[in-house]
Kinemage of the C-alpha trace (Angstrom):
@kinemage 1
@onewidth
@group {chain A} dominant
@subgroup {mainchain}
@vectorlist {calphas} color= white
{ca unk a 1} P 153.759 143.860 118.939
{ca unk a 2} L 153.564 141.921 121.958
{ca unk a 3} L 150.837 139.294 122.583
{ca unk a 4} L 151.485 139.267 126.271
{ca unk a 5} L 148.435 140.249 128.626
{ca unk a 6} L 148.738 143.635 129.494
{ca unk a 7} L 148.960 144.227 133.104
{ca unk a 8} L 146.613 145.961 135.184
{ca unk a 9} L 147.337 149.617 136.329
{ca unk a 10} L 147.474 150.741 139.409
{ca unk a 11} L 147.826 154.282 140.696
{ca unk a 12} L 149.053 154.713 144.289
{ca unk a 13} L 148.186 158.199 146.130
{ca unk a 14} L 149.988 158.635 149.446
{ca unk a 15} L 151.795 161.720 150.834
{ca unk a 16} L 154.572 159.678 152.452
{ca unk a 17} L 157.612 158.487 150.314
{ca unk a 18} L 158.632 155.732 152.457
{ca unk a 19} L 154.497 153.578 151.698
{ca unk a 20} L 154.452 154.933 148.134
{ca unk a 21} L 157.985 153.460 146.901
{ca unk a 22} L 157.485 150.066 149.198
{ca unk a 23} L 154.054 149.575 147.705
{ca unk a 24} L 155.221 150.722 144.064
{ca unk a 25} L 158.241 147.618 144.768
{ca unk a 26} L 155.853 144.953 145.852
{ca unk a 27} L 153.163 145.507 143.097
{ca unk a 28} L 155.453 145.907 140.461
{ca unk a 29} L 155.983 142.667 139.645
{ca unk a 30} L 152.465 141.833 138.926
{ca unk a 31} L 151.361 145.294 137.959
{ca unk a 32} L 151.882 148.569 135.855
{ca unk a 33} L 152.141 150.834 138.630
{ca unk a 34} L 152.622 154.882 138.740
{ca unk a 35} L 153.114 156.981 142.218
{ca unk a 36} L 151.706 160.299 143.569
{ca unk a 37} L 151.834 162.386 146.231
{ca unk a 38} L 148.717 164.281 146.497
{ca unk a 39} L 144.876 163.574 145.782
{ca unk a 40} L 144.793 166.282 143.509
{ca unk a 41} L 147.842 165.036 141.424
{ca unk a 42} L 145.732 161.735 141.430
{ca unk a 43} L 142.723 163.301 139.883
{ca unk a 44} L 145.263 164.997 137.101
{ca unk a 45} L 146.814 161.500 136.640
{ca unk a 46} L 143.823 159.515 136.283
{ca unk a 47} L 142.791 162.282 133.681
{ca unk a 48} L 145.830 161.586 131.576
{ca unk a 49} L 145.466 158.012 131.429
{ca unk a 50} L 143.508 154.732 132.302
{ca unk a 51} L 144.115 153.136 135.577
{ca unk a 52} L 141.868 149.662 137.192
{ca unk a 53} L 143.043 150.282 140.209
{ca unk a 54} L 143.168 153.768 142.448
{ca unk a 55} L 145.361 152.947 146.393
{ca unk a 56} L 144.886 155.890 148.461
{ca unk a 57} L 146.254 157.231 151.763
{ca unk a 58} L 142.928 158.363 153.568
{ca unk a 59} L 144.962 161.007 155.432
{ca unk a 60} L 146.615 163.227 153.191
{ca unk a 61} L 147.244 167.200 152.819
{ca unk a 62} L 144.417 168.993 150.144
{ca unk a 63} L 142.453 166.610 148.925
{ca unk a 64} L 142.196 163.574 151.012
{ca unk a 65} L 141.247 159.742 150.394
{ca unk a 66} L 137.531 160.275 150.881
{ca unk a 67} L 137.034 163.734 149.064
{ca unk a 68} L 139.056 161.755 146.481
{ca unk a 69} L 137.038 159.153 146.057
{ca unk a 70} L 134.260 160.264 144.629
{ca unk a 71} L 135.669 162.474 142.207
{ca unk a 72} L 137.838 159.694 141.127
{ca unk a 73} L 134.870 157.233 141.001
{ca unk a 74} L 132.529 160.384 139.124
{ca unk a 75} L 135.017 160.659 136.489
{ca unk a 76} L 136.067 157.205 135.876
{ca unk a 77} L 133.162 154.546 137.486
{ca unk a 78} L 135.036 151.413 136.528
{ca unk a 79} L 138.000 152.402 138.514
{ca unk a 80} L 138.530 150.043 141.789
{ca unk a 81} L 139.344 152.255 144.428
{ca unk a 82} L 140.924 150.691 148.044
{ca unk a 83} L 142.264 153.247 150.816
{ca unk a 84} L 144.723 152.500 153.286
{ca unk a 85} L 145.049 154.615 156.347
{ca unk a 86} L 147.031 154.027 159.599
{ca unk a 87} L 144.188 155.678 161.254
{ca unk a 88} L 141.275 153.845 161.082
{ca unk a 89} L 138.132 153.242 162.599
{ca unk a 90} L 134.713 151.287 162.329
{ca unk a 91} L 132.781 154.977 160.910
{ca unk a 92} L 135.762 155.610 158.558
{ca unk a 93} L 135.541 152.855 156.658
{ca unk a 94} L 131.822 152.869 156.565
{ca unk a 95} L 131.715 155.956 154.992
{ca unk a 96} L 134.329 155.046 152.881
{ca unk a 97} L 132.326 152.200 151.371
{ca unk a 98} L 129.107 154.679 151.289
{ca unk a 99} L 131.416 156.645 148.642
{ca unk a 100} L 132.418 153.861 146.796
{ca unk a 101} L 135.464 152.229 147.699
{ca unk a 102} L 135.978 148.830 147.327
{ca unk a 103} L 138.045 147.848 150.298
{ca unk a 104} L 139.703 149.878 153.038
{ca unk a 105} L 143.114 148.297 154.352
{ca unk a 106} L 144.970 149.178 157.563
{ca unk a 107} L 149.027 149.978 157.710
{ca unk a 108} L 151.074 148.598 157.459
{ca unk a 109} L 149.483 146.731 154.657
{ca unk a 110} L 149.666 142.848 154.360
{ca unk a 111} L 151.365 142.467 151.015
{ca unk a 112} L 149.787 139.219 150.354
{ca unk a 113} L 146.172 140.274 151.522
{ca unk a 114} L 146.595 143.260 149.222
{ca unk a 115} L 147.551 141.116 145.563
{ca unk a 116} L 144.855 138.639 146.541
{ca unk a 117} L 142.638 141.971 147.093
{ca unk a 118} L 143.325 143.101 143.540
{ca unk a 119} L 142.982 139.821 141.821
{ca unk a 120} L 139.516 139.250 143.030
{ca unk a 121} L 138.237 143.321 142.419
{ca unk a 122} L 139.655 143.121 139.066
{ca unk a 123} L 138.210 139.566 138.279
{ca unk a 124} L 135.393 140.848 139.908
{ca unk a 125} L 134.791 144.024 137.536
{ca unk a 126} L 136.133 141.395 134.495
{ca unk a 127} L 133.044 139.334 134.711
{ca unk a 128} L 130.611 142.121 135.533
{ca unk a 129} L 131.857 143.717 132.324
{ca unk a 130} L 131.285 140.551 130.541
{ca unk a 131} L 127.949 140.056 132.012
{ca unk a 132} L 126.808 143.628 130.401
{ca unk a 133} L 128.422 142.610 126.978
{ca unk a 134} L 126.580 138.959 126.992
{ca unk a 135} L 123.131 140.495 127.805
{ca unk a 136} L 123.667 143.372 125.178
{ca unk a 137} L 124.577 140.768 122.879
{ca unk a 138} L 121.735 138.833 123.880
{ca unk a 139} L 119.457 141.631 123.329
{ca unk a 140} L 120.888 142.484 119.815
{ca unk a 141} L 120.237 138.676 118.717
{ca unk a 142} L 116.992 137.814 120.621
{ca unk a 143} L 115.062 140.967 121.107
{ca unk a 144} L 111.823 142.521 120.783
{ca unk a 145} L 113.016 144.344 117.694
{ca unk a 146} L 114.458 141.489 115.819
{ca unk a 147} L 110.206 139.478 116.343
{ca unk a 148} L 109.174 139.243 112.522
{ca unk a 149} L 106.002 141.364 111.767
{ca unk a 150} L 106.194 145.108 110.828
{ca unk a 151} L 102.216 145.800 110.722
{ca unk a 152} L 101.047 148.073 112.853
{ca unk a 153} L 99.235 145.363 115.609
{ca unk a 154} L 102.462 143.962 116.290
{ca unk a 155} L 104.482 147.423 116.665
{ca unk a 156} L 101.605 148.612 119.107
{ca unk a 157} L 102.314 144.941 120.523
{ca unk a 158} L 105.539 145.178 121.173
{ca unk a 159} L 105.536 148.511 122.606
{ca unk a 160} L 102.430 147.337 125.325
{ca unk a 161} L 105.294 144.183 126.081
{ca unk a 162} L 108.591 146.909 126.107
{ca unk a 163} L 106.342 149.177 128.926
{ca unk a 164} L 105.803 146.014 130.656
Protein backbone atom coordinates (compact mmCIF):
# COMPACT_ATOMS: atom_id res chain seq x y z
CA UNK A 1 0.00 0.00 0.00
CA UNK A 2 0.95 3.25 -1.22
CA UNK A 3 1.84 6.17 1.11
CA UNK A 4 1.39 8.69 -1.63
CA UNK A 5 -1.35 11.51 -1.02
CA UNK A 6 -4.32 10.54 -2.62
CA UNK A 7 -5.49 12.93 -5.14
CA UNK A 8 -8.50 14.88 -5.08
CA UNK A 9 -11.57 13.81 -7.23
CA UNK A 10 -13.13 15.60 -9.49
CA UNK A 11 -16.30 14.87 -11.43
CA UNK A 12 -16.87 16.84 -14.65
CA UNK A 13 -20.66 17.13 -15.99
CA UNK A 14 -20.91 18.61 -19.48
CA UNK A 15 -23.04 17.46 -22.45
CA UNK A 16 -20.35 18.27 -25.02
CA UNK A 17 -17.48 15.71 -25.70
CA UNK A 18 -15.08 18.07 -27.09
CA UNK A 19 -14.95 20.40 -22.99
CA UNK A 20 -15.40 17.11 -21.11
CA UNK A 21 -12.25 15.13 -22.65
CA UNK A 22 -10.03 18.61 -22.83
CA UNK A 23 -10.86 19.31 -19.22
CA UNK A 24 -10.55 15.48 -18.16
CA UNK A 25 -6.63 15.94 -20.08
CA UNK A 26 -5.65 19.07 -18.29
CA UNK A 27 -6.78 18.00 -14.72
CA UNK A 28 -5.52 14.72 -14.93
CA UNK A 29 -2.31 15.27 -14.02
CA UNK A 30 -3.05 16.76 -10.73
CA UNK A 31 -6.34 15.03 -10.17
CA UNK A 32 -8.49 11.74 -10.10
CA UNK A 33 -10.91 12.75 -12.55
CA UNK A 34 -14.21 10.83 -13.99
CA UNK A 35 -16.53 12.33 -17.00
CA UNK A 36 -20.33 12.58 -17.60
CA UNK A 37 -22.63 13.64 -19.84
CA UNK A 38 -25.75 14.50 -18.13
CA UNK A 39 -26.75 16.08 -14.63
CA UNK A 40 -28.65 13.21 -13.85
CA UNK A 41 -25.74 10.71 -14.56
CA UNK A 42 -23.85 13.16 -12.16
CA UNK A 43 -26.25 12.73 -9.34
CA UNK A 44 -25.97 8.65 -9.97
CA UNK A 45 -22.14 9.09 -9.98
CA UNK A 46 -21.72 11.11 -7.02
CA UNK A 47 -24.04 8.41 -5.35
CA UNK A 48 -21.60 5.66 -6.17
CA UNK A 49 -18.65 7.28 -4.92
CA UNK A 50 -16.89 10.32 -3.17
CA UNK A 51 -15.93 13.23 -5.23
CA UNK A 52 -14.29 17.05 -3.66
CA UNK A 53 -14.93 18.52 -6.54
CA UNK A 54 -18.35 18.64 -8.87
CA UNK A 55 -17.47 20.97 -12.72
CA UNK A 56 -20.67 21.49 -14.36
CA UNK A 57 -21.89 22.77 -17.74
CA UNK A 58 -24.77 25.23 -16.63
CA UNK A 59 -26.52 24.53 -19.95
CA UNK A 60 -27.21 21.06 -20.38
CA UNK A 61 -30.28 18.74 -21.61
CA UNK A 62 -32.56 17.26 -18.30
CA UNK A 63 -31.14 18.31 -15.48
CA UNK A 64 -29.07 21.35 -15.81
CA UNK A 65 -26.06 23.01 -13.77
CA UNK A 66 -28.33 24.91 -11.40
CA UNK A 67 -31.16 22.25 -10.78
CA UNK A 68 -27.98 20.18 -10.23
CA UNK A 69 -26.57 21.96 -7.81
CA UNK A 70 -28.50 21.70 -5.12
CA UNK A 71 -29.25 18.22 -5.25
CA UNK A 72 -25.63 17.58 -5.53
CA UNK A 73 -24.84 19.97 -2.61
CA UNK A 74 -28.23 18.27 -0.49
CA UNK A 75 -26.78 14.96 -0.82
CA UNK A 76 -23.18 15.50 -0.37
CA UNK A 77 -22.55 19.27 1.49
CA UNK A 78 -18.79 19.02 1.45
CA UNK A 79 -18.71 18.70 -2.24
CA UNK A 80 -17.12 21.98 -4.05
CA UNK A 81 -19.21 22.63 -6.83
CA UNK A 82 -17.90 25.33 -9.84
CA UNK A 83 -20.08 25.69 -13.17
CA UNK A 84 -18.83 26.73 -16.34
CA UNK A 85 -21.15 27.99 -18.98
CA UNK A 86 -20.42 29.78 -22.31
CA UNK A 87 -23.49 31.68 -21.60
CA UNK A 88 -23.21 33.73 -18.85
CA UNK A 89 -24.44 36.65 -17.26
CA UNK A 90 -24.26 38.92 -14.04
CA UNK A 91 -28.03 37.14 -12.64
CA UNK A 92 -26.72 33.65 -13.60
CA UNK A 93 -24.04 33.51 -11.59
CA UNK A 94 -25.73 35.21 -8.74
CA UNK A 95 -28.12 32.71 -8.47
CA UNK A 96 -25.69 30.25 -8.92
CA UNK A 97 -23.83 31.30 -5.78
CA UNK A 98 -27.43 31.68 -3.93
CA UNK A 99 -27.51 27.70 -4.54
CA UNK A 100 -24.26 27.03 -3.47
CA UNK A 101 -21.65 26.99 -5.90
CA UNK A 102 -18.40 27.95 -5.22
CA UNK A 103 -17.23 29.66 -8.34
CA UNK A 104 -18.80 30.08 -11.77
CA UNK A 105 -16.15 30.15 -14.74
CA UNK A 106 -16.74 31.33 -18.32
CA UNK A 107 -15.61 29.16 -21.65
CA UNK A 108 -13.43 28.60 -22.69
CA UNK A 109 -11.95 28.04 -19.32
CA UNK A 110 -8.45 29.42 -18.31
CA UNK A 111 -6.64 26.23 -17.45
CA UNK A 112 -4.42 27.89 -15.05
CA UNK A 113 -7.23 30.04 -13.31
CA UNK A 114 -9.13 26.78 -12.97
CA UNK A 115 -6.07 24.47 -10.92
CA UNK A 116 -5.37 27.58 -8.87
CA UNK A 117 -9.38 27.60 -8.37
CA UNK A 118 -9.29 24.07 -7.00
CA UNK A 119 -6.25 24.36 -4.88
CA UNK A 120 -7.60 27.18 -2.87
CA UNK A 121 -11.57 25.54 -2.54
CA UNK A 122 -10.05 22.39 -1.51
CA UNK A 123 -7.47 24.03 0.94
CA UNK A 124 -10.21 26.05 1.74
CA UNK A 125 -12.73 23.14 2.85
CA UNK A 126 -9.20 21.33 4.36
CA UNK A 127 -8.88 23.87 7.06
CA UNK A 128 -12.57 24.43 7.69
CA UNK A 129 -12.71 20.69 8.32
CA UNK A 130 -9.86 20.99 10.63
CA UNK A 131 -11.27 23.92 12.36
CA UNK A 132 -14.53 21.67 13.31
CA UNK A 133 -12.20 18.73 14.44
CA UNK A 134 -9.89 21.21 16.73
CA UNK A 135 -12.96 22.80 18.44
CA UNK A 136 -14.65 19.28 18.92
CA UNK A 137 -11.50 18.24 20.29
CA UNK A 138 -11.34 21.20 22.30
CA UNK A 139 -14.68 20.64 23.65
CA UNK A 140 -14.02 16.90 24.51
CA UNK A 141 -10.80 18.04 26.62
CA UNK A 142 -11.94 21.41 28.11
CA UNK A 143 -15.65 21.32 28.48
CA UNK A 144 -18.41 21.94 30.72
CA UNK A 145 -18.79 18.21 31.26
CA UNK A 146 -15.26 17.35 32.03
CA UNK A 147 -15.58 20.65 35.41
CA UNK A 148 -15.05 18.32 38.58
CA UNK A 149 -18.17 18.33 40.89
CA UNK A 150 -21.12 15.88 40.39
CA UNK A 151 -23.51 17.39 43.27
CA UNK A 152 -26.46 18.58 42.28
CA UNK A 153 -25.53 22.73 42.64
CA UNK A 154 -22.98 22.33 40.14
CA UNK A 155 -25.13 20.14 37.54
CA UNK A 156 -27.99 22.85 37.91
CA UNK A 157 -24.79 25.20 37.43
CA UNK A 158 -23.66 24.06 34.55
CA UNK A 159 -26.84 23.70 32.84
CA UNK A 160 -27.82 27.76 33.81
CA UNK A 161 -23.94 28.36 31.98
CA UNK A 162 -24.80 25.62 28.81
CA UNK A 163 -28.38 27.84 28.21
CA UNK A 164 -26.25 30.80 28.35
Amino acid sequence: MSDAPQKPAVLIADDEKNTREGLARALRPRYDVEVVESGERALARLDEREFDVLLSDLRMPGLDGLALLPRALGRHPRLICILLTAYGNVETAVEAMKRGAYDFLMKPVNLDHLDLLLQRALRSRDMETENIQLREQLEDKFGLENILGHSPPMVQLFDVIKQA
